[in-house]
C-alpha positions as a LaTeX table, in Angstrom:
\begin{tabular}{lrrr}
\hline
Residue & $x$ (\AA) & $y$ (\AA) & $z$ (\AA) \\
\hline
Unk1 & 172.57 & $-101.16$ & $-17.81$ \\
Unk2 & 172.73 & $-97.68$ & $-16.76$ \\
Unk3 & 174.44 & $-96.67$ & $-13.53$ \\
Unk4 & 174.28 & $-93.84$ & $-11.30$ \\
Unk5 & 177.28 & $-92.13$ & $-8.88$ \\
Unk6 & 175.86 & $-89.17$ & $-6.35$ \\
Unk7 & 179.54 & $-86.75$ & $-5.68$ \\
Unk8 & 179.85 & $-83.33$ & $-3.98$ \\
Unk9 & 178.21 & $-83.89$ & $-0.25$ \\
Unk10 & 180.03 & $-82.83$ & 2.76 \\
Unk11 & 179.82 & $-79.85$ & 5.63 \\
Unk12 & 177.83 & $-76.93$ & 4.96 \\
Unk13 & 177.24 & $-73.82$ & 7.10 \\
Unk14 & 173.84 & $-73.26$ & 7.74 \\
Unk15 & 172.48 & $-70.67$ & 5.16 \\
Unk16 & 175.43 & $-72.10$ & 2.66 \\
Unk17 & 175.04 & $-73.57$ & $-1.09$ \\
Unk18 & 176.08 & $-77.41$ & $-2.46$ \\
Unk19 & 176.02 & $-78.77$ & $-6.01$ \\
Unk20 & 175.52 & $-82.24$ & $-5.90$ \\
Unk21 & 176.22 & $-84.54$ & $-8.97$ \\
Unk22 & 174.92 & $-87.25$ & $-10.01$ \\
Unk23 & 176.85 & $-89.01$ & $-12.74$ \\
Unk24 & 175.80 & $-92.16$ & $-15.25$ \\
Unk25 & 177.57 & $-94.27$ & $-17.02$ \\
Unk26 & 176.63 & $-97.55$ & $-19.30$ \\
Unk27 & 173.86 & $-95.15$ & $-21.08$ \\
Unk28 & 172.67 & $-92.24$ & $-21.96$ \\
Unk29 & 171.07 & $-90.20$ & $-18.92$ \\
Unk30 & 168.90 & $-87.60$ & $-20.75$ \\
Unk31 & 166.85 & $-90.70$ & $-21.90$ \\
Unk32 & 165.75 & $-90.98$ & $-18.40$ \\
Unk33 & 163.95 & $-88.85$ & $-15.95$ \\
Unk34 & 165.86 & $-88.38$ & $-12.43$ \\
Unk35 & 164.61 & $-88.41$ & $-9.12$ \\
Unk36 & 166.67 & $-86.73$ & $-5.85$ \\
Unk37 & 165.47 & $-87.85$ & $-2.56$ \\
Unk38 & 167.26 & $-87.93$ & 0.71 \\
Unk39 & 167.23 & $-89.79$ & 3.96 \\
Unk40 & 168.24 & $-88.28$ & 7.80 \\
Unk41 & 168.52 & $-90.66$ & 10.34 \\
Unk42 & 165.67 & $-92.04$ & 11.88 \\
Unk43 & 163.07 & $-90.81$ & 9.09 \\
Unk44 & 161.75 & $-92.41$ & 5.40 \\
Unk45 & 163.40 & $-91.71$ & 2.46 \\
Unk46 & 162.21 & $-88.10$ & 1.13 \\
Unk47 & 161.09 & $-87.58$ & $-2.33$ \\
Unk48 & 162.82 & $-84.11$ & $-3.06$ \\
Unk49 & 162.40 & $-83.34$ & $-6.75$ \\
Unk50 & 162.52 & $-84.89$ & $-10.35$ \\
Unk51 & 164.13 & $-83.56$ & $-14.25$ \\
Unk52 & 162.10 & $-84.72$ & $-16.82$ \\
Unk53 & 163.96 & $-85.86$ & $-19.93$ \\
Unk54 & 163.58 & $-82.08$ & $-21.58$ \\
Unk55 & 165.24 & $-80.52$ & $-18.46$ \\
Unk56 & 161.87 & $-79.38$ & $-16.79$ \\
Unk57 & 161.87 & $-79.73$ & $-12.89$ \\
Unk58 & 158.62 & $-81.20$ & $-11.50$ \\
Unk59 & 157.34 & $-82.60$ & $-8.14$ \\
Unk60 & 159.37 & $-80.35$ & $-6.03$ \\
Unk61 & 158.76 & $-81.20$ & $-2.51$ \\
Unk62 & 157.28 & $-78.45$ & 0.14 \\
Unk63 & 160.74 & $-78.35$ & 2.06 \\
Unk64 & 163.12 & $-77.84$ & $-0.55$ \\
Unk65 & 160.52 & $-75.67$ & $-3.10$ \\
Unk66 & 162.32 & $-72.50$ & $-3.98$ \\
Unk67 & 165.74 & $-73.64$ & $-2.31$ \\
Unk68 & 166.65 & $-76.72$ & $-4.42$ \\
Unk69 & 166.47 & $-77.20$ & $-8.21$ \\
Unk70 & 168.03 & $-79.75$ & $-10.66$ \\
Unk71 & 169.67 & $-79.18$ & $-13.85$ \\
Unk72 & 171.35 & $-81.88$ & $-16.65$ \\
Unk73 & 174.88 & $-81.33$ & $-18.68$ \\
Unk74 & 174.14 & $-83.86$ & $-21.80$ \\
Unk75 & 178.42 & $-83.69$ & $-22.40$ \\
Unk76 & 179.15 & $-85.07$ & $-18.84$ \\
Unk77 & 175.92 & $-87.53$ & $-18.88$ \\
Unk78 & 175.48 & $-86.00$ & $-15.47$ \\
Unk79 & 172.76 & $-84.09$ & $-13.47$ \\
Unk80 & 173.03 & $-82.17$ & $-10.96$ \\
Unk81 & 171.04 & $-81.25$ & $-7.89$ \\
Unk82 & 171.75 & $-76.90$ & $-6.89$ \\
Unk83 & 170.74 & $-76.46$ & $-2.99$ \\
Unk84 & 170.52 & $-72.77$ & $-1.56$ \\
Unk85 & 169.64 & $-71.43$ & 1.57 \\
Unk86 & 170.49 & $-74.56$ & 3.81 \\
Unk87 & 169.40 & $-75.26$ & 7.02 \\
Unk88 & 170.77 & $-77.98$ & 9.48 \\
Unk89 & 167.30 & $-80.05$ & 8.81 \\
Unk90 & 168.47 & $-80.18$ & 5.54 \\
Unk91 & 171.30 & $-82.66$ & 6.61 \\
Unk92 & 170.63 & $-86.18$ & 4.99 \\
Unk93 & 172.16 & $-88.41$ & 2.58 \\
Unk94 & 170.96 & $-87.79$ & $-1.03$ \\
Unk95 & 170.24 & $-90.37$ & $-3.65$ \\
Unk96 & 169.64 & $-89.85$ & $-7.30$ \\
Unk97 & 167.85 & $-91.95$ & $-9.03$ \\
Unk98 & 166.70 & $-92.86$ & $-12.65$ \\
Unk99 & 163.38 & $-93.95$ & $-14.32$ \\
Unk100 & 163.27 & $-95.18$ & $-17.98$ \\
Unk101 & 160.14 & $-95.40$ & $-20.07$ \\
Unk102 & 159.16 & $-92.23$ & $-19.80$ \\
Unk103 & 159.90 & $-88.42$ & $-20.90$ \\
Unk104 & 157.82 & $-87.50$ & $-18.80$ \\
Unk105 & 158.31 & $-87.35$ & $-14.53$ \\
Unk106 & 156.42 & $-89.77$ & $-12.30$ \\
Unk107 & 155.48 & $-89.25$ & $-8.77$ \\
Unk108 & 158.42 & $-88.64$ & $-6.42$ \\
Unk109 & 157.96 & $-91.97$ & $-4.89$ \\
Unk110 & 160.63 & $-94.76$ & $-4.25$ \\
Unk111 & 158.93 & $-97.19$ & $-6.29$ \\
Unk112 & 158.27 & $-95.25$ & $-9.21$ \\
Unk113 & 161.92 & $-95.23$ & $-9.91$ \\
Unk114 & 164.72 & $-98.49$ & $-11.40$ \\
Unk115 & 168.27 & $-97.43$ & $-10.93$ \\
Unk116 & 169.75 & $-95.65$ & $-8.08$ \\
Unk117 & 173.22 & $-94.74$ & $-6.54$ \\
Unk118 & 174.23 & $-95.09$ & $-3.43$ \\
Unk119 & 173.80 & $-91.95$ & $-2.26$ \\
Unk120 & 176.04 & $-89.02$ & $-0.71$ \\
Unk121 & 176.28 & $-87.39$ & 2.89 \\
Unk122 & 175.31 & $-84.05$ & 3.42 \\
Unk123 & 175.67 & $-82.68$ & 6.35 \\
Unk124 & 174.70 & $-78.59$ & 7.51 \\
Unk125 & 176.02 & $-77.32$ & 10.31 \\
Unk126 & 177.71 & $-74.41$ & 11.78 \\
\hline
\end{tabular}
């Protein structure tokens, strides 16, 4: 059964960069598509963005459109999630998560997706 591992949060300065990873094991990850969502305190889990199985980025929320983008690395059966231009709303804890079935990417909802980490803490902040 495939897992998935979210690394790289932690402080950013407002206006900074973070490469978040997001790291499978027990199968093969470009088999899947990937969701990133992320959750602040107090508010619903966010559907950021997804990578289709061919490396295409779809769905991209509003907020994060032109800041955010995802990319895969077949070798390290890992993807990653590339965030410019933060901003202290941006703070959140961010989940990947993966949905089989499908080349293609579903809607960026919670329930469209099977397998997800447990997420890592970003914080932005000067």
């Amino acid at each position: 059964q495939l897992h998935v591992v979210e690394s790289g949060g932690g402080l950013v300065q407002p206006g900074g960069s973070r490469n978040l990873s997001c790291a499978a094991s027990g199968d093969i990850l470009d088999y899947y598509a990937i969701g990133w969502f992320r959750q602040a305190p107090g508010k619903e889990r966010e559907g950021l963005l997804c990578i289709n199985t061919g490396g295409a980025v779809t769905n991209s929320a509003v907020s994060v459109k032109g800041r955010f983008t995802a990319s895969r690395d077949s070798a390290k059966n890992t993807v990653y999630l590339q965030m410019n231009s933060l901003r202290p709303e941006d703070t959140a804890v961010y989940s990947c998560a993966a949905t089989g079935g499908t080349t293609s990417c579903p809607p960026i909802t919670v329930d469209e997706y099977d397998y997800w980490g447990q997420g890592t803490q970003v914080t932005v902040s000067s």
